[in-house]
N, C-alpha and C positions, 0 to 999 in steps of 0.2 A: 288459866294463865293469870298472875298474880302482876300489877302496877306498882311501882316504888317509886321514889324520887329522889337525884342526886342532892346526895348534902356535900361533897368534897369531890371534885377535879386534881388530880395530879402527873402531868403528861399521860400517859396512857391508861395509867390508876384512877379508875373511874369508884367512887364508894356511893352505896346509894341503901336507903333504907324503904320498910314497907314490903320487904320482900318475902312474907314467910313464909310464903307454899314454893319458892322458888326453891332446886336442889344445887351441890358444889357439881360444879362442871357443865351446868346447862348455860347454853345457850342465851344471850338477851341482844334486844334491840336497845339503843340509848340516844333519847332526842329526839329532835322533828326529824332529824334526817337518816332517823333507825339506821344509826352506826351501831356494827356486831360488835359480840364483844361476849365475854367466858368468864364464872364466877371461879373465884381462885379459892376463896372462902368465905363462909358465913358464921355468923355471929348476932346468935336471936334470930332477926329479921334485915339484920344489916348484912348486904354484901360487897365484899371487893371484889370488883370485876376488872379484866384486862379487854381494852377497848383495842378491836386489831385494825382500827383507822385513825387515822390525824383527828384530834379532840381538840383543835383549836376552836373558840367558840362555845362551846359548852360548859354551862355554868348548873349553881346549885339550883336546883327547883325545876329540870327538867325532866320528861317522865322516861322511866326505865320499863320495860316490858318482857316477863320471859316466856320463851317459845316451852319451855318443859324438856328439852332434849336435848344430849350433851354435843360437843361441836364435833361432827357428822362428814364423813365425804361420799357421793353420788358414784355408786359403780354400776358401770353396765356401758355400751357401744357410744361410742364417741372421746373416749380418753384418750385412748393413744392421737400422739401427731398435734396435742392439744397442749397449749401455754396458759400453766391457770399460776394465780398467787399463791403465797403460804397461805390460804384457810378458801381452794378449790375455788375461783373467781374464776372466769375465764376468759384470759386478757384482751385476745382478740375482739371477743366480743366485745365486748365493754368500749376498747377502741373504736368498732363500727359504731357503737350509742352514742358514747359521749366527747369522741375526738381524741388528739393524741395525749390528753393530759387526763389521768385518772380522776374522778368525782368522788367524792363520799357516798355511801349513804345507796349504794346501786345494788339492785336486789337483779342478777341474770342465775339463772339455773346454771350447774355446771354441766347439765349435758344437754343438747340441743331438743326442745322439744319438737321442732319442726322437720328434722332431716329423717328418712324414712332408711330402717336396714331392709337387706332381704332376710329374713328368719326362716330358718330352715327348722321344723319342730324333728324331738330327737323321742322324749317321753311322750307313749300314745294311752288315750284312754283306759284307764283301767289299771295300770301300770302302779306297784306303790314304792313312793319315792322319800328319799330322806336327806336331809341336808345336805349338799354338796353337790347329787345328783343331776346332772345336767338334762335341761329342759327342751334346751334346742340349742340351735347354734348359728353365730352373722359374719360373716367374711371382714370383718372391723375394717383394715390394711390387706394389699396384695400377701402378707407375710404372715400377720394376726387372725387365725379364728377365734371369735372372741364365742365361749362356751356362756348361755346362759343359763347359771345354775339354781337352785333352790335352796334358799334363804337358810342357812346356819338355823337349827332349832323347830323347825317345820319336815312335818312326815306325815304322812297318809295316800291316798291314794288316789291317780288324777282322774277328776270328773271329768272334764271338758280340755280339748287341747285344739289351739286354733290349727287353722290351715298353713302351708308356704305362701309366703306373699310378702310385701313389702310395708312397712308397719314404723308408727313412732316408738320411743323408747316405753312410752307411758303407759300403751296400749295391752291390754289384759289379753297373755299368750295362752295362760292353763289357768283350772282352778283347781285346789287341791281341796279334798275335804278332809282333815284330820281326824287323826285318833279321838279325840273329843267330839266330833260329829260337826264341826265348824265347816264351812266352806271359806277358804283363803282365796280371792282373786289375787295372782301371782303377773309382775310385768318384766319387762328385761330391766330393771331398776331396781336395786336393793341400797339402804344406806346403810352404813357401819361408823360407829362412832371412832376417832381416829387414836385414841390413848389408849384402844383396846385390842390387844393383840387379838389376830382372827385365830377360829380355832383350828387343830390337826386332829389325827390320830395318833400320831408317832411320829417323833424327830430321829434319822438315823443319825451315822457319824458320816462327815464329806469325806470322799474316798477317789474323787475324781479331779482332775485340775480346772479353774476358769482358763482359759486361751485368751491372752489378751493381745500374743503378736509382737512383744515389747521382750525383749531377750534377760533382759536382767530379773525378771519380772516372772516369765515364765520358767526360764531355765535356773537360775540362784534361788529366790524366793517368793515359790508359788501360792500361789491364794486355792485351793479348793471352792467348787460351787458349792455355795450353803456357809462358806465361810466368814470370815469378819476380817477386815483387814485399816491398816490408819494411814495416812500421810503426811508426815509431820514433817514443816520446816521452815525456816524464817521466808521472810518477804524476798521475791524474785529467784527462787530456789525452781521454779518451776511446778509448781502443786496443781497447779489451775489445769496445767500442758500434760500431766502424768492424770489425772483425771478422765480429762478430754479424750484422751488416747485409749483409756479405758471405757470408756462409754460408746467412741466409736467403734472400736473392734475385740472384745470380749466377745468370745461364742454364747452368747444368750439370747435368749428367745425375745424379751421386752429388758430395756432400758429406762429406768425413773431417776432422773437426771436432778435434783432438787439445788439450786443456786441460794446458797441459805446466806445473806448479807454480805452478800461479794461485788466486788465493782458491777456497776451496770453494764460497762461497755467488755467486759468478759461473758457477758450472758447475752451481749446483742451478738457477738461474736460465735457461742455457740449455734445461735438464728439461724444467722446467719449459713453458718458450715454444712451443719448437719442437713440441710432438705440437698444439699451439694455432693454430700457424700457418698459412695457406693459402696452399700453394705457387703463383703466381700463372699458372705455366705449367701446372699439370697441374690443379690447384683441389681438390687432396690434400693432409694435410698433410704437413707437411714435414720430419717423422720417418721418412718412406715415402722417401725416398732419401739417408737422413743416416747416419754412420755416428758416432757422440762417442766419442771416449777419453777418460780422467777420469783426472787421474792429480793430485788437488789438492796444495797446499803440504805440508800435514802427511803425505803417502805419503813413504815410504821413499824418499832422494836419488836411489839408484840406479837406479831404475824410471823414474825420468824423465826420465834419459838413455837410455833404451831406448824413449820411448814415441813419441818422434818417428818413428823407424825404423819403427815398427809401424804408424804411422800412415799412411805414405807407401808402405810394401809393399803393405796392401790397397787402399791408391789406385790402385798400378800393377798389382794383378790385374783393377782395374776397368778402369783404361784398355784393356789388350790385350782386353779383350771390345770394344772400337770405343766405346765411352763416353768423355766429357766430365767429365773428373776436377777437382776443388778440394782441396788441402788448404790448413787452416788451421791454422797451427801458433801457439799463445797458451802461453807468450811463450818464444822461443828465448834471452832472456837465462837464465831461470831454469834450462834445457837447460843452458844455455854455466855455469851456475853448479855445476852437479853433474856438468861433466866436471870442476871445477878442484877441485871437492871432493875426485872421485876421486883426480886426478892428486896432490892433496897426501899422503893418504895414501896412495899407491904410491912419495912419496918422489921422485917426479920432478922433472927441473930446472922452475922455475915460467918462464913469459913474461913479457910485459907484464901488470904487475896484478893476478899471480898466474895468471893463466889458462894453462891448458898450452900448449906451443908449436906444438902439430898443433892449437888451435882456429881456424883460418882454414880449411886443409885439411879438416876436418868438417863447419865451414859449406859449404863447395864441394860436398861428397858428400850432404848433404841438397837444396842449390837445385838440381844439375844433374842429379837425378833427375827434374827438371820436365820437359817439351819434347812437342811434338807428333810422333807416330810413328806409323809404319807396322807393323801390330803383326805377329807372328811368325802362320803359319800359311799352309793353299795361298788362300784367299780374300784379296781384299781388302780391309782394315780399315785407317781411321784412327783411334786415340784419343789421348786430351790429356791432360796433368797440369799445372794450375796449383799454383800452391806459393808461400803469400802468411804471413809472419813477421812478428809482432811482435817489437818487441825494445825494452825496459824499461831504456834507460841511466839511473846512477845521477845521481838531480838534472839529468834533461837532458842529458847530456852527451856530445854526437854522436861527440867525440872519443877514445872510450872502445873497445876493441878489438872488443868485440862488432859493437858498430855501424859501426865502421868495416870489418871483416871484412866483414861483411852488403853495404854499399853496395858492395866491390868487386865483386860476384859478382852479385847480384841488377840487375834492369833497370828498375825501377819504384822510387821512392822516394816514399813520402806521409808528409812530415815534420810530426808534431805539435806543434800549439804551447800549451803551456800560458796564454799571454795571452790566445788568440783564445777558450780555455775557459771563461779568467774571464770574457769577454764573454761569454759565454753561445753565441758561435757555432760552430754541429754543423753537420757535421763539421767538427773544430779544425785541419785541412789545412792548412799554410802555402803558400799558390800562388806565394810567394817561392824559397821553399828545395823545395818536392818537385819530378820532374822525370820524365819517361816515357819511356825511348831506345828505345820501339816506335813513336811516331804517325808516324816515315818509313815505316818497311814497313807499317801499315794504312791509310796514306794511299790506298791505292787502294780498298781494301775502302770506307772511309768514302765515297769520289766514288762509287764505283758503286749504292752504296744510297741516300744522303744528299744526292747531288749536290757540286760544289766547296765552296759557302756554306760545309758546316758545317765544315770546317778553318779557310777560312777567316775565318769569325766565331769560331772556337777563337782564333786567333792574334789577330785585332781583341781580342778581350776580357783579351788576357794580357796585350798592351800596354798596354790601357788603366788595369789592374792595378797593370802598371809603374811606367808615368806618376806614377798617384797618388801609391805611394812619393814619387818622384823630389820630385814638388810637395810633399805634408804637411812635407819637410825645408824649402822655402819657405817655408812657411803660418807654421812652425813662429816662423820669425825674422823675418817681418814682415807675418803676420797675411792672412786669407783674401781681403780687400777689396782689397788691392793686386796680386790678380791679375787677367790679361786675364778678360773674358767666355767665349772658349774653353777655357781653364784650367780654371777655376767649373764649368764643363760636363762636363770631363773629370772631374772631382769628383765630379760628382752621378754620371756615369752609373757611374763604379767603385763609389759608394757602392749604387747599384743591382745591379750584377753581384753584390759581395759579398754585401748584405742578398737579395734577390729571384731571385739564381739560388744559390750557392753555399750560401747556407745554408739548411742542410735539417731539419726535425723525424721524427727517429725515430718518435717516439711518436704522431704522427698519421697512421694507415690513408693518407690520399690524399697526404700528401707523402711517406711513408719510404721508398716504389719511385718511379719515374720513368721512362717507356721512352725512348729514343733520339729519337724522332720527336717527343715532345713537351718535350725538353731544348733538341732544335733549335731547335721552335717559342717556344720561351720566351727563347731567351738570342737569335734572332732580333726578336724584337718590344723588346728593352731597347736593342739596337744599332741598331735604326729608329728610336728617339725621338731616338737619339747624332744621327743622320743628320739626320734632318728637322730636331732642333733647330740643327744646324751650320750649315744651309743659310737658317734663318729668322735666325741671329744675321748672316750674310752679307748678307744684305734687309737689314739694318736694324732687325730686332725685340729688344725688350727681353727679359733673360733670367730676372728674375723671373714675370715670368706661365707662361713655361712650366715652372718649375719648379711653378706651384699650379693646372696642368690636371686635369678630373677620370683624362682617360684614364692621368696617372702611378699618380694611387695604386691604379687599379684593376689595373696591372702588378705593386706592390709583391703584390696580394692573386692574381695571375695562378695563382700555386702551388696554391693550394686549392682550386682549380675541379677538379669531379670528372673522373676519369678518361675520362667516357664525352661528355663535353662541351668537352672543352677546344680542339678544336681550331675549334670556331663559335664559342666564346667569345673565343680570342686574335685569330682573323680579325675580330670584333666592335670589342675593344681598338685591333688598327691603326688600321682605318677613322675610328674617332672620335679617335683620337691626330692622325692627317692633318688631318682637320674642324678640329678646336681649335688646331692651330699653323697652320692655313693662316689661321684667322681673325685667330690676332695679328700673322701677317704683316699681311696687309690691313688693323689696326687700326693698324699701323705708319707703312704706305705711305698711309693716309688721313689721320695727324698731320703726316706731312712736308709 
């Protein structure tokens, strides 16, 4: 470990010389009150380092100290259910240390050394194992088994392998003795440095859908598990609410929730919610496979460019256990805002906008951490990492680098629109502008569960989307009356898609999930009246009456029929929808 001393302070830009054994990216202490803090670059023996706590205080001629190892996150029992900052603190605790108002300078492990798992061992004596290989295994959450595996780069075979019993994280489970003739004592605790992606065997292509329960979402413009997806839209468009909704009920194994420089009282909010929630898959709540970083606006810039990384590392320890990963990263503009902080005082040439010139290349090393993989080890495993970003352009403004960076890379776009907010309709998704360049490869996954229809009632219902547009520019210059009958029709039944499927209420228990089967069944039953009514204006029937049948508006209400009902209830809706258009046909065919 190598001693320097600060010659220059500048908010978080800490420079300090005397450093020449120290390496770029490790780790240092800085000051009497050994605040962390990560070298960005060196020069000789000078380094500039990003300090990821408040430097108030800190002046020239204080000592710097590096640990030799780059900034690291703690994996192993105890993660999930657990509130750490951008650079793995662990909030809670800290709270019980130091009271409700964070300290400087506080050195807490990020996983408990005192709480005991029960280890169940999996590799027995004798056994030869290689990275990935799981060792044993701890019941984490009533919903997480948390697999403990052997160390990325280590292989040989196990000398010693403890008993069942109940054990700290720290405590030595096996010892491996390697190909070299070494003996490794091995504990349920591995670090990984957090800038570096963990490794696979093989990335396939997503071929399956995430389930989030959200209709516009699922059924218009699906995300794939393993996929990338963005959410882009000005202030109170809903981003934070389209998130949320995602994180609570997406079919995924583990949730890493990462709050990257967003209001505090959005993230007490999530606290709040989530141990209240009942996760619909397992009927747990929903704390029991969540992981939150908190890293609000008022923390320290620095840290929250770090808390992304740390958020996506314990994702990808999740994944290689064979688990169904989410990260939710809230809001990657605010990320993209504290590299350009950084990057300014480092003095660097600025980009577009000020933003540094490697932030495209950053955005890239955060999404293409996503993908479904075959995880390292002799067994077979697949796991998944989805990786879904908000991004917070200033006044909307898509063409701003951030968001444009994002749209290059990413494969899902759900563009928010502040108009559709002022209407009051949630989710504020423009079915215009957002777009899914996965529904080709789960086209087949969708037929073989869903049968053809539901694509294609996807596609029927985007046209008719379309349409609308296309006509309101009609309507607009010479009024609704002077369109065909078909037209009119086309009208209503868009104004039904948008009002009766797409738009959804969070805050009501039986609309704020929605499963696949019954999205079908709903946006099928709005496309039957499309039909039946096209077929009755071909008769001859007038198109006022069918717009004031009981069976429309009992579609308009089709949403809030409960869960355990809905599918005798929509079969109910057809059937009298048939009855009352076949009548006006026949009241038609009896006037001529």
């Amino acid at each position: 470990m190598s001693q320097g001393k600060i010659i220059k302070v500048s908010g978080p830009l800490v420079v300090a010389d005397g450093l020449s054994d120290a390496n770029m990216a490790d780790v240092v202490r800085v000051g009497e009150q050994r605040l962390i803090g990560e070298i960005l670059n060196m020069t000789g023996d000078r380094a500039s380092i990003q300090v990821y706590e408040e430097t108030s205080g800190l002046g020239p001629g204080a000592a710097v100290e590096t640990t030799g190892a780059p900034l690291s996150v703690e994996l192993g029992p105890g993660i999930i259910e657990n509130i750490y900052d951008g650079i793995q603190r662990p909030l809670e605790e800290i709270v019980r240390m130091t009271g409700p108002n964070l300290q400087r300078g506080v050195e807490v492990p990020a996983l408990s050394r005192e709480k005991k798992w029960a280890y169940t061992p999996v590799a027995k004596m004798g056994d030869r194992v290689i990275g990935g290989d799981i060792l044993g295994t701890v019941p984490e959450t009533e919903v997480v088994l948390h697999k403990i595996m052997v160390p990325n780069g280590v292989s040989g075979v196990v000398e010693w392998a403890i008993e069942a019993g109940d054990y700290i994280v720290d405590e030595v489970v096996a010892k491996v003795k390697t190909d070299k003739g070494e003996t490794l004592p091995l504990t349920m605790v591995q670090k990984w440095p957090v800038r570096v992606g963990r490794p696979y065997k093989k990335k396939h292509n997503p071929v399956a859908p995430l389930q989030s329960g959200q209709r516009i979402i699922d059924t218009m413009f699906p995300i794939a598990k393993g996929g990338t997806a963005a959410v882009p839209g000005p202030f109170g468009s809903g981003k934070t609410v389209v998130q949320h909704q995602l994180a609570k009920w997406s079919d995924v194994d583990i949730v890493v929730y990462v709050g990257c420089g967003e209001r505090g009282n959005e993230m007490t909010d999530v606290l709040r919610e989530f141990p209240e929630l009942v996760d619909p898959r397992t009927g747990e709540s929903l704390m029991k496979r969540t992981v939150l970083i908190a890293n609000t606006s008022d923390m320290p810039v620095a840290a929250r460019e770090a808390s992304v990384y740390t958020g996506i590392t314990i994702a990808e320890y999740f994944r290689d256990m064979g688990y169904a990963v989410a990260v939710i990263a809230d809001s990657t503009s605010r990320w993209a805002e504290a590299l350009r902080e950084m990057s300014g005082r480092l003095e660097e040439m600025p980009g577009e906008e000020g933003y540094p010139a490697y932030l495209a290349s950053r955005l890239a090393q955060f999404y293409e951490r996503a993908g479904v993989v075959q995880c390292m080890g002799s067994e077979e495993r697949t796991g998944s990492l989805t990786a879904v970003g908000a991004v917070s352009p200033p006044g909307g403004d898509l063409s701003e680098p951030v968001s444009q960076g994002t749209m290059r890379i990413v494969k899902v776009f759900w563009s928010l629109d502040a108009s559709l907010a002022y209407r009051r309709h949630f989710p504020a998704i423009n079915w215009l502008n957002s777009y899914s360049l996965y529904l080709d490869t789960m086209k087949p996954w969708f037929d073989e569960h869903f049968g053809p229809a539901f694509m294609l009632n996807r596609n029927k219902a985007m046209s008719i989307l379309q349409e609308e547009n296309e006509l309101n520019e009609i309507v607009q210059l010479v009024g609704k009356d002077s369109l065909s009958a078909n037209d009119q029709l086309t009208l209503e039944t868009a104004k039904m898609v948008r009002e009766d499927f797409l738009q959804q209420n969070a805050f009501m228990d039986v609309d704020s999930y929605s499963s696949h089967d019954r999205q079908m069944r709903l946006l099928a039953l709005i496309l039957d009246y499309d039909k039946l009514a096209r077929e009755a204006l071909a008769k001859g029937a007038a198109l006022q009456p069918m717009f004031e049948i009981p069976a429309k508006e009992k579609i308009g209400r089709a949403k809030f029929v409960e869960a355990d009902q809905y599918q005798a209830a929509y079969a109910e809706i057809a059937s009298e929808m048939e009855q009352e258009i076949a009548a006006i046909v026949e009241k038609a065919g009896a006037d001529v």
